[in-house]
C-alpha positions as CSV (number, residue, x, y, z in Angstrom):
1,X,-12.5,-8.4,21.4
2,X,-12.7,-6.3,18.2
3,X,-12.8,-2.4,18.7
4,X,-13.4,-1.2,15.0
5,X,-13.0,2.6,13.3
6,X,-13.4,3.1,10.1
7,X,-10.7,4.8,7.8
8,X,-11.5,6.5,4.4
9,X,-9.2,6.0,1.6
10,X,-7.0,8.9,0.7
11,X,-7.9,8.3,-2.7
12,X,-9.5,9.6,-6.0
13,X,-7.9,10.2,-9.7
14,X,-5.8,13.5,-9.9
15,X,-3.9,15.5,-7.7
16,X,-4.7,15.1,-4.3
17,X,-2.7,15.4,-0.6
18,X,-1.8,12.4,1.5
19,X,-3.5,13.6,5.0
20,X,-2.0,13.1,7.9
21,X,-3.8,12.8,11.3
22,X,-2.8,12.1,15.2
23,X,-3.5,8.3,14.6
24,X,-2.1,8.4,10.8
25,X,1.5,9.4,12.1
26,X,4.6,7.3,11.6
27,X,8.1,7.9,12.6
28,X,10.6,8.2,9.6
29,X,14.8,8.3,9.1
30,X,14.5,12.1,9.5
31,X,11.5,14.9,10.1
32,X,12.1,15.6,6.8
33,X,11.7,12.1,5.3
34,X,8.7,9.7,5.0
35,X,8.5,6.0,4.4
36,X,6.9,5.2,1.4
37,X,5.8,1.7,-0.2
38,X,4.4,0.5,-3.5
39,X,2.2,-2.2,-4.4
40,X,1.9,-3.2,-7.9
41,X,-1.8,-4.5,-8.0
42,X,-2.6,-4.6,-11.6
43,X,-3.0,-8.1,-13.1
44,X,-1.3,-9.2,-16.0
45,X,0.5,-6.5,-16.8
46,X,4.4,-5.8,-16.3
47,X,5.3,-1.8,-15.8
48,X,7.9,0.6,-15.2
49,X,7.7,3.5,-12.5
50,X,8.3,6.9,-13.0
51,X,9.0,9.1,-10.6
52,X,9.4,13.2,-11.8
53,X,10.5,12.1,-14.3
54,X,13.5,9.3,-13.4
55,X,12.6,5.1,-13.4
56,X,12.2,4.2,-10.3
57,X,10.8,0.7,-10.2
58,X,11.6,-0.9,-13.5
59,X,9.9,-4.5,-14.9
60,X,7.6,-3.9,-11.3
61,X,5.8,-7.2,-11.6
62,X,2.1,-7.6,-10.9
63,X,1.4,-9.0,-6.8
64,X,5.0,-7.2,-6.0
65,X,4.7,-4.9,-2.8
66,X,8.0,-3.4,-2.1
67,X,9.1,-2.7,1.6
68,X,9.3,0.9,2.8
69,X,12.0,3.0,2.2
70,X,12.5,6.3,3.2
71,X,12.1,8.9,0.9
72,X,12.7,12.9,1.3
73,X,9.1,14.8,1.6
74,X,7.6,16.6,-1.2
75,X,5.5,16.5,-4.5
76,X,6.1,13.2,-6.6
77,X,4.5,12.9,-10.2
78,X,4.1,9.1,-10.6
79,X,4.1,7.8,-14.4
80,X,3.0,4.0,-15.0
81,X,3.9,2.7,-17.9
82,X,4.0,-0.8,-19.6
83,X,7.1,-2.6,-19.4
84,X,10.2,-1.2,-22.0
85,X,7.4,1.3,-23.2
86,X,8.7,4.9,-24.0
87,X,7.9,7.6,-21.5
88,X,7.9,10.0,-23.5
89,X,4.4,8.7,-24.4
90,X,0.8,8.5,-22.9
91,X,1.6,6.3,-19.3
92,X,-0.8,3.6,-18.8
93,X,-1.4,5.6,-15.1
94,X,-0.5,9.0,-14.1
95,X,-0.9,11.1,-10.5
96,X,0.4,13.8,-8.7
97,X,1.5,13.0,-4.6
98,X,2.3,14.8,-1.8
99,X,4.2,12.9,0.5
100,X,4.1,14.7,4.0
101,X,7.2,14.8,6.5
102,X,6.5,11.3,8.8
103,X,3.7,9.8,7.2
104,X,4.3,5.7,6.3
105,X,2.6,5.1,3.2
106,X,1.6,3.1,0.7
107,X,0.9,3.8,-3.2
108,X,-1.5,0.9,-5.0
109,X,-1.6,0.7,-8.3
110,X,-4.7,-1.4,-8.6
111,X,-8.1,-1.6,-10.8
112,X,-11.0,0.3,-10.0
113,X,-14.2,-1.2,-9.4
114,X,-14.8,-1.5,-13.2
115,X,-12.1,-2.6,-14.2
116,X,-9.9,0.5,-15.6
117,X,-6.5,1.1,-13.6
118,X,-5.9,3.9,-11.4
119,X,-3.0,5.2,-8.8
120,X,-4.0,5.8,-5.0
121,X,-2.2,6.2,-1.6
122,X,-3.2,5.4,1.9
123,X,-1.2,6.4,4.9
124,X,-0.7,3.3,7.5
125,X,-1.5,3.9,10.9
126,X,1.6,3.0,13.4
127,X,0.3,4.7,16.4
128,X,0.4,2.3,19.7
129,X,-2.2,-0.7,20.4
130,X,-2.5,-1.6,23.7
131,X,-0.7,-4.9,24.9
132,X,-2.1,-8.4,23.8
133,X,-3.3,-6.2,20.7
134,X,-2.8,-5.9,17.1
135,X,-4.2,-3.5,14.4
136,X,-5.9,-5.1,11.4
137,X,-6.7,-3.3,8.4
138,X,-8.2,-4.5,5.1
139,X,-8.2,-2.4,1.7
140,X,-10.3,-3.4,-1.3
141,X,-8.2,-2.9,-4.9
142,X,-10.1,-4.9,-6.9
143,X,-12.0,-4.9,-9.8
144,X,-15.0,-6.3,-7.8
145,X,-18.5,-5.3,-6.4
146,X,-18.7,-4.4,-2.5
147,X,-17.7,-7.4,-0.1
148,X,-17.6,-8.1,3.7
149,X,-14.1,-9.2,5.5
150,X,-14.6,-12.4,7.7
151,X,-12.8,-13.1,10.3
152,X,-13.3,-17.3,11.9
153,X,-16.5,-17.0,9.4
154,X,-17.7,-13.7,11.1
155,X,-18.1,-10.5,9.4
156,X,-15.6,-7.9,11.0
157,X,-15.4,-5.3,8.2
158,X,-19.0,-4.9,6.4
159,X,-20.2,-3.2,2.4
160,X,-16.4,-2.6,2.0
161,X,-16.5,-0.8,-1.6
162,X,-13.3,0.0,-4.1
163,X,-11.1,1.8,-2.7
164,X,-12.1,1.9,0.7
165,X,-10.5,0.6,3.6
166,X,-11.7,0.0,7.2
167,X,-9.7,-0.9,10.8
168,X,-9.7,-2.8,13.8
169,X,-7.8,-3.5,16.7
170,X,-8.2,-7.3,17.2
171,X,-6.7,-9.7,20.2
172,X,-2.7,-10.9,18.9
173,X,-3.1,-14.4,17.6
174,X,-4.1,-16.5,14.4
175,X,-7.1,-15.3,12.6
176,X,-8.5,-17.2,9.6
177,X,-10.0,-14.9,7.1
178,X,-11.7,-14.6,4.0
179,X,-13.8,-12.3,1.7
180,X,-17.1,-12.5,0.7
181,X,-19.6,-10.7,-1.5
182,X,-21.4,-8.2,0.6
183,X,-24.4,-9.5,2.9
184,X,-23.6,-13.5,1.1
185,X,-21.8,-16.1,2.4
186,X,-20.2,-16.2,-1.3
187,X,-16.4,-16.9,-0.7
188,X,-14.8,-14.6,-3.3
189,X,-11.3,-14.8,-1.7
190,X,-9.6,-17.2,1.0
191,X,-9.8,-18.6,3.5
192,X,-6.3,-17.4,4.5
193,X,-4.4,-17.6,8.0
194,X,-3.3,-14.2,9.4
195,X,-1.0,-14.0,12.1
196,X,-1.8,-10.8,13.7
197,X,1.3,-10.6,16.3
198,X,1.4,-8.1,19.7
199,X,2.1,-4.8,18.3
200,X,1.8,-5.2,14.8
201,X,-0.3,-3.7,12.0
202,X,-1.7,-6.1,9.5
203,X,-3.0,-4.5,6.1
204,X,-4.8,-7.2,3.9
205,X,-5.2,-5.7,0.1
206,X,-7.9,-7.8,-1.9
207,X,-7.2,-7.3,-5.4
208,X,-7.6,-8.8,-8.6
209,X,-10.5,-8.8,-11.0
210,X,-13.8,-11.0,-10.4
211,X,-14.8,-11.0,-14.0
212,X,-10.9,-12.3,-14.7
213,X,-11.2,-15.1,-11.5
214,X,-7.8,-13.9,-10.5
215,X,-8.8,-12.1,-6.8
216,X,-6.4,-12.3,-4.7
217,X,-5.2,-11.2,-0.9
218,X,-1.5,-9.2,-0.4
219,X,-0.3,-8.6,3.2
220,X,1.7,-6.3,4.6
221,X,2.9,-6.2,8.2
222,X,4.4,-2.8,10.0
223,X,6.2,-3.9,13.3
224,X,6.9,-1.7,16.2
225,X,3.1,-0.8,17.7
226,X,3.8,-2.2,21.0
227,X,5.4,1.4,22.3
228,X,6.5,4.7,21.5
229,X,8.8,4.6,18.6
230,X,12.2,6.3,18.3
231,X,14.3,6.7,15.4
232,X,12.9,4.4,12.6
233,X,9.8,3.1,12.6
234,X,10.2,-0.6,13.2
235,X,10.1,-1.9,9.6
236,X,7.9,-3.8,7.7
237,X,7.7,-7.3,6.3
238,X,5.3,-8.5,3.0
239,X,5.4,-11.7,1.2
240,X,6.6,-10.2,-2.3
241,X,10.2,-9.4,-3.5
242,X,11.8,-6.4,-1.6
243,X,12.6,-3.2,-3.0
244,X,14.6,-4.9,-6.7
245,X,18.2,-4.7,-6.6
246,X,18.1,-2.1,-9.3
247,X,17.3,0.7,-6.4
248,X,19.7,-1.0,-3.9
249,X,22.4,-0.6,-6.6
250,X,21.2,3.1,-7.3
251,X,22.2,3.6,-3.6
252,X,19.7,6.2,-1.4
253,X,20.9,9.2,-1.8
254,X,21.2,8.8,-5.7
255,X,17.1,8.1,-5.3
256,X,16.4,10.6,-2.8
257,X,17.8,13.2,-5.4
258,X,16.1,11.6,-8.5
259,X,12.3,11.5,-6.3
260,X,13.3,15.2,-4.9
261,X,14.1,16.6,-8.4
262,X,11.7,19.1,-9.6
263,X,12.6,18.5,-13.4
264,X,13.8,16.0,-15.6
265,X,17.3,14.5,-15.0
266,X,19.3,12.4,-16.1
267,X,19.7,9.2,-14.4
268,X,23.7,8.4,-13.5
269,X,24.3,4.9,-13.5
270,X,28.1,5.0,-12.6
């Protein structure tokens, strides 16, 4: 049984708030803190992240989602450049977010539907499913026209446009999807196995560019669904590199002051 709600995309180019509502809410290190992901969805192109003004994801390599880590609350000016480009220059993608206290996030950088790139958020919804449930949601970053999301060759999510996304709570259990164009039974992407566990919440990201024949799905899984959280949200788990070593290295709190930093800094290595 499918209960369905859609979601809009917090999204559109320029400086714009990350909204938090009653289902939206996810718990975080601190209530000061938020945990924050980044998919890199453009294809073919290597970049390096900028946050206020520091690197913060450098040689990010296209299909990488990185898992969440929590990151202090506030304003972050995101730069995209290419990869070993200066930043002093024009960035391949620029945009202003504000990162609420709680929220679990995701930033996609990703094509628009025709094709140029563009930076938007979406805030992942970890409030409870009910038992023998899981939460299913699908995001469309490509560069492609509208599609519907099939689930065992049934439409579940319909006229899905760039950069929309739509939810569903679903029965736990294997799921074999794919994505068509809208009202067709023209595969675009898939089929792919999900496995949608008890408590979980499954985002699917179709991107890629139909006119390049390089669409693709990305999953991400959030954990911890199943009851009321405490602490730290359960985690996460995707099927791309994790955070690179380069921010391990950095150690948190030498990020949390280079994201938190309201001007330019230099970046200590030591």
């Amino acid at each position: 049984m499918i209960s369905r709600t859609p979601v809009a995309a917090a999204a559109s180019l320029g400086l714009f708030a990350l909204a938090l509502g009653g289902a939206g809410t996810a718990a975080a290190a601190d209530d000061d803190k938020a945990m924050v992901s980044v998919f890199h969805a453009v294809p073919g192109l290597d970049v390096d992240v900028y946050a206020n003004g520091d690197e913060l994801i450098p040689d990010f390599k296209p299909g990488t989602l990185t898992d969440p880590q929590p990151l202090p609350a506030g304003s972050y000016d995101l730069k995209v450049f290419k990869a070993g480009a200066d930043p002093k220059g024009k960035p391949a993608i620029q945009k202003t977010v504000e990162v609420p206290a709680g929220a679990n996030a995701t930033v996609v950088a990703h094509l628009n539907a025709e094709g140029a790139p563009q930076l938007d958020a979406y805030v992942n919804d970890t409030s409870d499913v009910a038992a023998g449930k899981a939460r299913l949601t699908v995001r469309h970053v490509a560069a492609a026209p509208a599609v519907d999301v099939r689930a065992g060759g049934t439409p579940v999510f319909k006229d899905l446009v760039n950069p929309k996304e739509d939810t569903a709570t679903v029965d736990a259990g294997t799921v074999s999807a794919d994505v068509v164009l809208a009202g067709t039974n023209d595969v675009a992407i898939g089929p792919a196995d999900l496995d949608l566990k008890e408590g979980t919440s499954t985002i699917v990201y179709a991107w890629g560019s139909a006119a390049d024949k390089n669409l693709a799905l990305k999953v991400q899984t959030l954990t911890g669904m199943h009851s009321a959280p405490s602490g730290v949200n359960a985690g996460a788990t995707n099927d791309a590199d994790a955070w690179p070593a380069y921010v391990a290295g950095f150690g948190l709190l030498g990020l949390a002051g280079a994201l938190t930093a309201r001007r330019v800094v230099s970046r200590n290595r030591a």
